[in-house]
N, CA, C and O atoms as a printed pandas DataFrame, in Angstrom:
     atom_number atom_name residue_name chain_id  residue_number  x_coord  y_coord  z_coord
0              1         N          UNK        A               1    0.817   -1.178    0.000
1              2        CA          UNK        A               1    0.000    0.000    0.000
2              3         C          UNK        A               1    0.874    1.260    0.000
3              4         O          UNK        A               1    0.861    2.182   -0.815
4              5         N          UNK        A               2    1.572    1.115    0.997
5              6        CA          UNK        A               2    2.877    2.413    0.585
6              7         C          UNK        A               2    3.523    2.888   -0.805
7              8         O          UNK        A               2    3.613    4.025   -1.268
8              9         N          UNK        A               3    3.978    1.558   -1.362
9             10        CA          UNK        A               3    4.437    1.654   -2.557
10            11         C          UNK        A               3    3.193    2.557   -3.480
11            12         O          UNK        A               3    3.564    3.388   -4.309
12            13         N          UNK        A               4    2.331    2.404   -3.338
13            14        CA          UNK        A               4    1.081    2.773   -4.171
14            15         C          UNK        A               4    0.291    3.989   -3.697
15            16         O          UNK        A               4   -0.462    4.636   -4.423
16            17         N          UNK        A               5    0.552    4.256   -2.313
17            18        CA          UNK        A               5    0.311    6.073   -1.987
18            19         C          UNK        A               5    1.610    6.776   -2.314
19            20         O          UNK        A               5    1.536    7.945   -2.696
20            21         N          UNK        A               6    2.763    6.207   -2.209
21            22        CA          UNK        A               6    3.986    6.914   -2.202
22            23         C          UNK        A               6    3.829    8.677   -2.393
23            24         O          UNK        A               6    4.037    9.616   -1.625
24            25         N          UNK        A               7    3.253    8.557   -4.127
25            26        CA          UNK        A               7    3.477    9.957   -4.921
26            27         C          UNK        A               7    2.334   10.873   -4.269
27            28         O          UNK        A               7    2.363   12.100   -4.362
28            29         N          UNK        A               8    1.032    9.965   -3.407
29            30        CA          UNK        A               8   -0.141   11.177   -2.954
30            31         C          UNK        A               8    0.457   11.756   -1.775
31            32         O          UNK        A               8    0.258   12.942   -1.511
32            33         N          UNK        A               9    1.401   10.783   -0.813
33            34        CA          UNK        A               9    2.138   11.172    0.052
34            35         C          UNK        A               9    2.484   12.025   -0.289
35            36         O          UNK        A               9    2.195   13.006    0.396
36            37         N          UNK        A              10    3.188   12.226   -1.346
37            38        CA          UNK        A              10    4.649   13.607   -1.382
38            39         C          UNK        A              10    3.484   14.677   -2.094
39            40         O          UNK        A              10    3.869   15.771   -1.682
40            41         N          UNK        A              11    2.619   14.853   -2.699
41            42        CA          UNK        A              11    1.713   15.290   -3.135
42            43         C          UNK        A              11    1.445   16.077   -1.974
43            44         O          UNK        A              11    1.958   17.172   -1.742
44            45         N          UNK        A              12    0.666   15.511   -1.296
45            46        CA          UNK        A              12    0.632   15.914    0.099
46            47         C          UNK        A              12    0.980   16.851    1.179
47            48         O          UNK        A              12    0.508   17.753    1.871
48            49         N          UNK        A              13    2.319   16.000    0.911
49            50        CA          UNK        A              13    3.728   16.963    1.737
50            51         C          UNK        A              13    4.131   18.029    1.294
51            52         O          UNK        A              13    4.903   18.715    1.965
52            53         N          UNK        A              14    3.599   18.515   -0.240
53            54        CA          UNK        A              14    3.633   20.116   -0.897
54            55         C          UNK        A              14    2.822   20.685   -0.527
55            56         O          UNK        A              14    3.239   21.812   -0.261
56            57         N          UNK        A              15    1.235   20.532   -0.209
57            58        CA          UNK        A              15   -0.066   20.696   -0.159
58            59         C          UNK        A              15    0.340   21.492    1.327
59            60         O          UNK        A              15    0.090   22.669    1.588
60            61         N          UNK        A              16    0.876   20.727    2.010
61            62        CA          UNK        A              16    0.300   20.891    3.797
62            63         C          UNK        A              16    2.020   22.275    3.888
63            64         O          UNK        A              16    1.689   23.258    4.552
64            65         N          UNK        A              17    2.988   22.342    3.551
65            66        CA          UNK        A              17    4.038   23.236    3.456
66            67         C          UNK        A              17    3.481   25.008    3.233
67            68         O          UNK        A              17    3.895   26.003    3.828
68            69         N          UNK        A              18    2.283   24.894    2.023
69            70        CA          UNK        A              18    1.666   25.924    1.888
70            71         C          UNK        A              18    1.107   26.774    2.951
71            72         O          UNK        A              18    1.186   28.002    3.002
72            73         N          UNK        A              19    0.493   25.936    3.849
73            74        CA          UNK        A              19   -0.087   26.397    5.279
74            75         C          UNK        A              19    1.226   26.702    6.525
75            76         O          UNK        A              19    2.375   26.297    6.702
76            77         N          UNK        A              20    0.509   27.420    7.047
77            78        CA          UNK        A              20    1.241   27.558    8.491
78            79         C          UNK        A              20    0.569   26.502    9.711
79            80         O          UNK        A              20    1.422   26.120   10.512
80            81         N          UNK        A              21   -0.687   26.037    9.935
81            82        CA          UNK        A              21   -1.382   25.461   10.676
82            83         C          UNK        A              21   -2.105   24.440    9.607
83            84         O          UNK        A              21   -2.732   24.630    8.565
84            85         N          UNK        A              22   -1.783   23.450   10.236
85            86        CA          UNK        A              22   -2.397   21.990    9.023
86            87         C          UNK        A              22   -2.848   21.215   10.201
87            88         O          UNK        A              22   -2.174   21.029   11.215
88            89         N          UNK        A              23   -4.248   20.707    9.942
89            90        CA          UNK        A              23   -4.692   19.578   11.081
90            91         C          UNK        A              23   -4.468   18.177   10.477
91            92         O          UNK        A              23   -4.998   17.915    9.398
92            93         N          UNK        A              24   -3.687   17.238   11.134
93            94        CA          UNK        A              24   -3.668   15.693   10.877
94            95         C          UNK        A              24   -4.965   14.815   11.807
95            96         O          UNK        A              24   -4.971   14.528   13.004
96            97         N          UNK        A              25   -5.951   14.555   10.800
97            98        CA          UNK        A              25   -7.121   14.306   11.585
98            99         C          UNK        A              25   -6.970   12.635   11.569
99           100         O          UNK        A              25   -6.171   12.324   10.685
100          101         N          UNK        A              26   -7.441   11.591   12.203
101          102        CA          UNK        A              26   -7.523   10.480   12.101
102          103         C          UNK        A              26   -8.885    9.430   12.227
103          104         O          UNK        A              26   -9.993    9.797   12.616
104          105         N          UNK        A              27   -8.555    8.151   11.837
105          106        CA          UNK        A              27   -9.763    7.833   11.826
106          107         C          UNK        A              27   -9.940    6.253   11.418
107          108         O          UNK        A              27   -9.738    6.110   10.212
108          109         N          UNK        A              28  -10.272    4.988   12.111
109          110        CA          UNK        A              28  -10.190    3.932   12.038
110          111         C          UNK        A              28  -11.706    2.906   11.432
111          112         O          UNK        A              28  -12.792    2.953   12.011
112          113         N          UNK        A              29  -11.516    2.308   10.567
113          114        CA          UNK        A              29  -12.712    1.993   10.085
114          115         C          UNK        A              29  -12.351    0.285    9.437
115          116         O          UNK        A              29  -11.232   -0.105    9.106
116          117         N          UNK        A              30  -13.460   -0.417    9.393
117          118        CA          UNK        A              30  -13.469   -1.513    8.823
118          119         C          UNK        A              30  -13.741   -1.884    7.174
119          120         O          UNK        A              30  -14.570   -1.300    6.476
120          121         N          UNK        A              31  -13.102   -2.676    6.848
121          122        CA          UNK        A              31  -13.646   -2.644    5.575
122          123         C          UNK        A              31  -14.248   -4.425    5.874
123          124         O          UNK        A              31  -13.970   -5.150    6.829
124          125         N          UNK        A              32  -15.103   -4.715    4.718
125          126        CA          UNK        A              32  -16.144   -5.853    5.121
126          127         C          UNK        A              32  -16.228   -6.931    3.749
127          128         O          UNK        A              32  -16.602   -6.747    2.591
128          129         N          UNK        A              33  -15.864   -7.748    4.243
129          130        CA          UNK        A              33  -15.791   -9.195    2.807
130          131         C          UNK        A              33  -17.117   -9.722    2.691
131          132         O          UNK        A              33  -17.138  -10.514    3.633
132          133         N          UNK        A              34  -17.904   -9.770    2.301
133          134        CA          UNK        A              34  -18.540  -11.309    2.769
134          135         C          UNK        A              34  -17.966  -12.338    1.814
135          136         O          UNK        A              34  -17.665  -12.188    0.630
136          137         N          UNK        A              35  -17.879  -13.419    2.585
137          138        CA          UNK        A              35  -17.727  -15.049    1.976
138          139         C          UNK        A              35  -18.053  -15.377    3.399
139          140         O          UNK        A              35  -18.234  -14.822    4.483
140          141         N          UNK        A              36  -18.035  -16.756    2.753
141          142        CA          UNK        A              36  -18.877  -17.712    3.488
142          143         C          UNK        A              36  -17.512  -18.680    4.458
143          144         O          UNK        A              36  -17.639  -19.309    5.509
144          145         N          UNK        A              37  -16.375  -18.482    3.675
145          146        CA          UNK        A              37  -15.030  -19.272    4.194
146          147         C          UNK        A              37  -14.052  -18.212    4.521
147          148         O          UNK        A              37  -13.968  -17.119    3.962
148          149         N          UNK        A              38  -13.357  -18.638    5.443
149          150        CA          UNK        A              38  -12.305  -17.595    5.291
150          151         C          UNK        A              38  -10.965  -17.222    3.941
151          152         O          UNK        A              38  -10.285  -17.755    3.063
152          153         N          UNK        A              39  -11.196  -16.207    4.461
153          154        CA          UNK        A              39  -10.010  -15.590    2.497
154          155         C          UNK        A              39   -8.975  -15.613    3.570
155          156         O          UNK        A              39   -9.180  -15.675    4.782
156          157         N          UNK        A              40   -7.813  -15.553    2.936
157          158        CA          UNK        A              40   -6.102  -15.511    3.781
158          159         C          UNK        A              40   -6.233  -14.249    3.921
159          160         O          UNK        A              40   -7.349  -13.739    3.822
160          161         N          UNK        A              41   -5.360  -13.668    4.122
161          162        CA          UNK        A              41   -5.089  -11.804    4.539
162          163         C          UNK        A              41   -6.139  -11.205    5.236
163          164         O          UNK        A              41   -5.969  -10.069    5.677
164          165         N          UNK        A              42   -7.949  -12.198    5.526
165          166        CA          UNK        A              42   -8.272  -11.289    5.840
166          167         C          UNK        A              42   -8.601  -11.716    7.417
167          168         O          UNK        A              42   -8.213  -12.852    7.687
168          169         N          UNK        A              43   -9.170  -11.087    8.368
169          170        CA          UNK        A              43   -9.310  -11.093    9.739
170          171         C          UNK        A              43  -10.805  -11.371    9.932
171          172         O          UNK        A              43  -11.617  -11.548    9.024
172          173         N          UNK        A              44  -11.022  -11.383   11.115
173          174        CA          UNK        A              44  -12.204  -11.373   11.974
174          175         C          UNK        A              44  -12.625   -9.783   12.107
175          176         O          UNK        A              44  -11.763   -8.988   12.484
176          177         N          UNK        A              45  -14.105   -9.275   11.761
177          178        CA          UNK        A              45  -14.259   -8.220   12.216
178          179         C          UNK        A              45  -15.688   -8.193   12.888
179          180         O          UNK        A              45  -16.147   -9.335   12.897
180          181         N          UNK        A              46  -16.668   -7.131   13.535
181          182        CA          UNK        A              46  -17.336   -7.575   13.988
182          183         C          UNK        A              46  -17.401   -8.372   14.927
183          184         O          UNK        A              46  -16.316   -8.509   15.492
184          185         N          UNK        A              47  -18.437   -9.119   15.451
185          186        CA          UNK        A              47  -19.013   -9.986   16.434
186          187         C          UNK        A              47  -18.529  -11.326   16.143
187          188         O          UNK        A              47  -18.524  -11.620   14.948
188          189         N          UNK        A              48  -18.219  -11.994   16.768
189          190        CA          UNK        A              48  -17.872  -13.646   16.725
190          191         C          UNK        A              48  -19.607  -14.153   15.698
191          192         O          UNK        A              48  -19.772  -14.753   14.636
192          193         N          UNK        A              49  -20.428  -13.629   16.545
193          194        CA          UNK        A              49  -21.421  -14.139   16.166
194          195         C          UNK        A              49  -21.648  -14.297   14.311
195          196         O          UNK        A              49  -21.890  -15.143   13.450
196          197         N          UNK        A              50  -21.387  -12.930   14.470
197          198        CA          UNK        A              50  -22.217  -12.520   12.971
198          199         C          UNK        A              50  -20.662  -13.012   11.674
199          200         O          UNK        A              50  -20.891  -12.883   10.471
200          201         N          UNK        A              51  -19.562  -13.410   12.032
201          202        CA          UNK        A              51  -18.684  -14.014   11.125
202          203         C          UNK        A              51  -17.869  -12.902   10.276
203          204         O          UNK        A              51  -16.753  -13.258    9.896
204          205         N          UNK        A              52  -18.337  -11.473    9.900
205          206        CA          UNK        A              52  -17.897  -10.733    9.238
206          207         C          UNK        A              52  -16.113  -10.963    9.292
207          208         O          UNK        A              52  -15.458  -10.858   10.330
208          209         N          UNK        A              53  -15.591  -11.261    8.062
209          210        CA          UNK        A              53  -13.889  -10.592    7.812
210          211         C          UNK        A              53  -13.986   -9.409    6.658
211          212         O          UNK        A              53  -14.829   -8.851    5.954
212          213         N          UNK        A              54  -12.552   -9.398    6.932
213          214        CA          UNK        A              54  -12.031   -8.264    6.414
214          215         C          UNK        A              54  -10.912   -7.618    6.977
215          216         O          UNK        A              54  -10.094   -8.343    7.543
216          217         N          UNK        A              55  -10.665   -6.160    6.930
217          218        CA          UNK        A              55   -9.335   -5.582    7.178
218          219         C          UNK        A              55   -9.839   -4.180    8.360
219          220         O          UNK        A              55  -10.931   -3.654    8.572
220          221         N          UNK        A              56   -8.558   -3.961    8.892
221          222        CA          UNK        A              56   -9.054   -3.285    9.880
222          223         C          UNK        A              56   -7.900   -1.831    9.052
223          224         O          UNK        A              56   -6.687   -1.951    8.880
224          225         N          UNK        A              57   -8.755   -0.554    8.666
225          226        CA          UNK        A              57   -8.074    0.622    8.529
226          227         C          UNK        A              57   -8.237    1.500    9.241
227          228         O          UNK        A              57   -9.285    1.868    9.771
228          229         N          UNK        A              58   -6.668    2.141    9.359
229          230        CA          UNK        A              58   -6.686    3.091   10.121
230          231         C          UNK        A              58   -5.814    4.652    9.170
231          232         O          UNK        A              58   -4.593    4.764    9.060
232          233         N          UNK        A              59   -6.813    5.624    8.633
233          234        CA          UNK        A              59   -5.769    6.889    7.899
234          235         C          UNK        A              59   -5.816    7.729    9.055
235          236         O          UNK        A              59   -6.373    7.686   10.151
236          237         N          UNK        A              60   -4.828    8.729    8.277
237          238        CA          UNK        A              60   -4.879   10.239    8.706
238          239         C          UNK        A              60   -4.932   11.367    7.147
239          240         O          UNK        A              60   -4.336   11.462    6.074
240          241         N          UNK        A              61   -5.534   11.741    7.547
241          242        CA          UNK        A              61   -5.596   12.790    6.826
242          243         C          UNK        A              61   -5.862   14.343    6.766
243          244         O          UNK        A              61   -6.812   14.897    7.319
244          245         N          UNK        A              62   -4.786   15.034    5.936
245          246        CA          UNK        A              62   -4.378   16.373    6.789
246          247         C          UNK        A              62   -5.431   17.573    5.954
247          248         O          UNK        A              62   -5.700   17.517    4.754
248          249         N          UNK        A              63   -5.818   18.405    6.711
249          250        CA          UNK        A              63   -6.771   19.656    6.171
250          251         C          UNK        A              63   -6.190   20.728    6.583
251          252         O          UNK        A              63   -5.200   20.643    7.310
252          253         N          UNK        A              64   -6.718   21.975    6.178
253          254        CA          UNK        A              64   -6.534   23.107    6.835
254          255         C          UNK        A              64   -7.356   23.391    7.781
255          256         O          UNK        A              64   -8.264   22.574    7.936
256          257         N          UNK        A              65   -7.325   24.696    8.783
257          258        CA          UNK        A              65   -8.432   24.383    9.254
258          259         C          UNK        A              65   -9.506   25.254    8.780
259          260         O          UNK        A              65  -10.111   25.661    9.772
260          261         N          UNK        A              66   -9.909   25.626    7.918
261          262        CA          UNK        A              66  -11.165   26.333    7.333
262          263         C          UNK        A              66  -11.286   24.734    6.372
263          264         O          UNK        A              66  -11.478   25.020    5.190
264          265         N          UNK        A              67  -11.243   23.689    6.521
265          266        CA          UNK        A              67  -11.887   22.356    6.545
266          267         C          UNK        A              67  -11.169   21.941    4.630
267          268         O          UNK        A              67  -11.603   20.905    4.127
268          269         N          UNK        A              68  -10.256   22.712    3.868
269          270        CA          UNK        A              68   -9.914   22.000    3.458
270          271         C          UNK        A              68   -8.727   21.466    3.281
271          272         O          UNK        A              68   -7.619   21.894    3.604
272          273         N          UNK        A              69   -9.273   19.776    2.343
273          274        CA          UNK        A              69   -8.475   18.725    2.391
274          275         C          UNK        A              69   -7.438   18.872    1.399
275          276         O          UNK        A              69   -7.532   19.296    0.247
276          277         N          UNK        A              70   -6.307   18.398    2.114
277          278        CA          UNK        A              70   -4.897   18.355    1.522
278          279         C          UNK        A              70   -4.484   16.968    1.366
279          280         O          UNK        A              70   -3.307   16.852    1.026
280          281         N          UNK        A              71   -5.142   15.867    1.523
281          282        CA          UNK        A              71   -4.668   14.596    0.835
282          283         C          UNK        A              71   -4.667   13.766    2.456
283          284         O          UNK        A              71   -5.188   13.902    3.563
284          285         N          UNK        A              72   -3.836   12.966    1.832
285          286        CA          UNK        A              72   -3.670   11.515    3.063
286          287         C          UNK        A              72   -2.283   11.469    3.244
287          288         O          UNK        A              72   -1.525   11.805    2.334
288          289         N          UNK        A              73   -1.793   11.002    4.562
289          290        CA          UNK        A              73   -0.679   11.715    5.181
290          291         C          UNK        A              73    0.090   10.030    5.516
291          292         O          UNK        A              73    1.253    9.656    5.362
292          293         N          UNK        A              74   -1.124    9.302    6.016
293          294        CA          UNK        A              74   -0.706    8.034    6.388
294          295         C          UNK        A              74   -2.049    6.818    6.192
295          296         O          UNK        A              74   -3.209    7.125    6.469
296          297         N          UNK        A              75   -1.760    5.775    5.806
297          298        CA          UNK        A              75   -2.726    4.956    5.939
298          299         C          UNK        A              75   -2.418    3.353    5.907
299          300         O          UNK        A              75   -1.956    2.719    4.959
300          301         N          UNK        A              76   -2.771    2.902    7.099
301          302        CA          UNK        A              76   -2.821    1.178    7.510
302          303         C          UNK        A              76   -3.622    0.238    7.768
303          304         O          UNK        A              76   -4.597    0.489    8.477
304          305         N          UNK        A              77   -3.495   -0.565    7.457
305          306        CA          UNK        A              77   -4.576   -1.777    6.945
306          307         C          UNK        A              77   -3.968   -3.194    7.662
307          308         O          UNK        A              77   -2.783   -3.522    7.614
308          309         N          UNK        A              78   -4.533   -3.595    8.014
309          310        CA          UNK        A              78   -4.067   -5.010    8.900
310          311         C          UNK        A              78   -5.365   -5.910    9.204
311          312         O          UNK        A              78   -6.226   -5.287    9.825
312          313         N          UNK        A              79   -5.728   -7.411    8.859
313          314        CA          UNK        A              79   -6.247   -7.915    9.738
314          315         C          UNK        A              79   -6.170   -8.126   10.844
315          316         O          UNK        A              79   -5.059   -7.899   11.322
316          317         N          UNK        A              80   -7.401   -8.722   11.934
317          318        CA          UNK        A              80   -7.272   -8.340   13.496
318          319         C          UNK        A              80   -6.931  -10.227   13.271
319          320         O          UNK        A              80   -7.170  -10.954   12.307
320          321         N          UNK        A              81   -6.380  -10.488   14.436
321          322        CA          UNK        A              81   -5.730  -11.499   14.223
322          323         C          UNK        A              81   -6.458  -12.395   15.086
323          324         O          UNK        A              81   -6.664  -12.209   16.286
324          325         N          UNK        A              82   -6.881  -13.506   14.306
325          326        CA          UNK        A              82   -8.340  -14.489   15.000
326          327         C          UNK        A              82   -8.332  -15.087   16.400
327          328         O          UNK        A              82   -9.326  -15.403   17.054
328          329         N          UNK        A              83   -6.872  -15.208   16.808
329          330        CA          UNK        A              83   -6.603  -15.897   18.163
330          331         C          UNK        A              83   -6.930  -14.928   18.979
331          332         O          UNK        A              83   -7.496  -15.453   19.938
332          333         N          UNK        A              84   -6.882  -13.915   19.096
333          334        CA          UNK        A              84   -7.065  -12.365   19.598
334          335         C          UNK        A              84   -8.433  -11.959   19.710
335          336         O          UNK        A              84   -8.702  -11.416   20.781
336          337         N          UNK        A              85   -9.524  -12.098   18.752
337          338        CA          UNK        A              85  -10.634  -11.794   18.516
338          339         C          UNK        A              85  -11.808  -11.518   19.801
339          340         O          UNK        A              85  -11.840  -12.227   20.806
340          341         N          UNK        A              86  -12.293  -10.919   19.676
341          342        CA          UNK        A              86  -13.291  -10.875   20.950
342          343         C          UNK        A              86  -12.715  -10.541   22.519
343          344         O          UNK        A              86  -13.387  -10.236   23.505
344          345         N          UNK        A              87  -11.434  -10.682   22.424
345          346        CA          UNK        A              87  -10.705  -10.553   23.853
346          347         C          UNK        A              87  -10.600   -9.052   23.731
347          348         O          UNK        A              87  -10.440   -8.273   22.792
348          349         N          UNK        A              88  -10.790   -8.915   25.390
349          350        CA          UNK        A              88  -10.438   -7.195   25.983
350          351         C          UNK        A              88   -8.962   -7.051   26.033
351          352         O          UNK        A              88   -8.364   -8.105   26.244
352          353         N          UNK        A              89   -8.292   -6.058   25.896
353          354        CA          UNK        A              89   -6.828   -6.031   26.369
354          355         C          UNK        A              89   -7.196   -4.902   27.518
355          356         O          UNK        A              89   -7.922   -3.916   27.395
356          357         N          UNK        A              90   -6.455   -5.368   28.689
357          358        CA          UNK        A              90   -6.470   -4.346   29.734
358          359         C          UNK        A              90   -5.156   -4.046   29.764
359          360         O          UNK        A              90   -4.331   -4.921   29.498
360          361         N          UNK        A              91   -4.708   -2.546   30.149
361          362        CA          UNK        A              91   -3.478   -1.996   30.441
362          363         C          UNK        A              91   -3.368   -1.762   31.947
363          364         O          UNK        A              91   -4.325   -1.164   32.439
364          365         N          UNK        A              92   -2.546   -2.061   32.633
365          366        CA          UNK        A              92   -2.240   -1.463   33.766
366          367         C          UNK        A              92   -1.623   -0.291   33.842
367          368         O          UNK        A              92   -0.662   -0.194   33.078
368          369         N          UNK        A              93   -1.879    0.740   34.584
369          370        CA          UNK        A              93   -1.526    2.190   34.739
370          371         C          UNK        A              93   -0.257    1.660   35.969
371          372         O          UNK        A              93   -0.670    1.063   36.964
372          373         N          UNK        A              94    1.133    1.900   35.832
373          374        CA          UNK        A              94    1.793    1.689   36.583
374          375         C          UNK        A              94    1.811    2.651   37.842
375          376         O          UNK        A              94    1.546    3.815   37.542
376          377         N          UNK        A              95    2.076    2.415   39.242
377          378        CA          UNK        A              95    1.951    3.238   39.853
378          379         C          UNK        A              95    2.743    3.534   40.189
379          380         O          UNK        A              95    3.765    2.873   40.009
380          381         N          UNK        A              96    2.759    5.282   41.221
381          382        CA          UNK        A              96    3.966    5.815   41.198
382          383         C          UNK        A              96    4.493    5.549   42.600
383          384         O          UNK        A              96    5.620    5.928   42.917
């Protein structure tokens, strides 16, 4: 995917230079397969129940702030990984 934003990247990186104040906004979203079997590359999304795969994305993308858009700054794509699925991760806050 990098290889293939590369040039909107640098595109980009001219776009947002113009400004003095550029917002990098973000934003995580699913994308959704249906089949009935699992495809390789793709993950568990959704509910155990309901079976949905697919890929889990996450962009950023930079604006000005009178709201306009200057392109995509970063963007990642990963399946969620099935052994993992449905589990909470808790962090412990270390104390002082």
């Amino acid at each position: 995917m990098d290889a293939l934003l590369r040039s909107h990247y640098q595109a980009t990186t001219g776009r947002c230079r113009r400004y003095e104040v550029v917002l990098a906004v973000q934003d995580t979203t699913s994308l959704s397969y249906s089949a009935r079997v699992a495809i390789a590359g793709l993950g568990p999304i959704g509910t155990r129940r309901d079976g949905a795969q697919g890929l889990i994305v996450h962009d950023t993308m930079a604006f000005t702030p009178a709201s306009t858009r200057l392109g995509l700054i970063d963007v990642q794509a990963w399946p969620r990984d099935r052994d993992d699925h449905g589990l909470r991760r808790l962090t412990s806050v270390p104390s002082s």
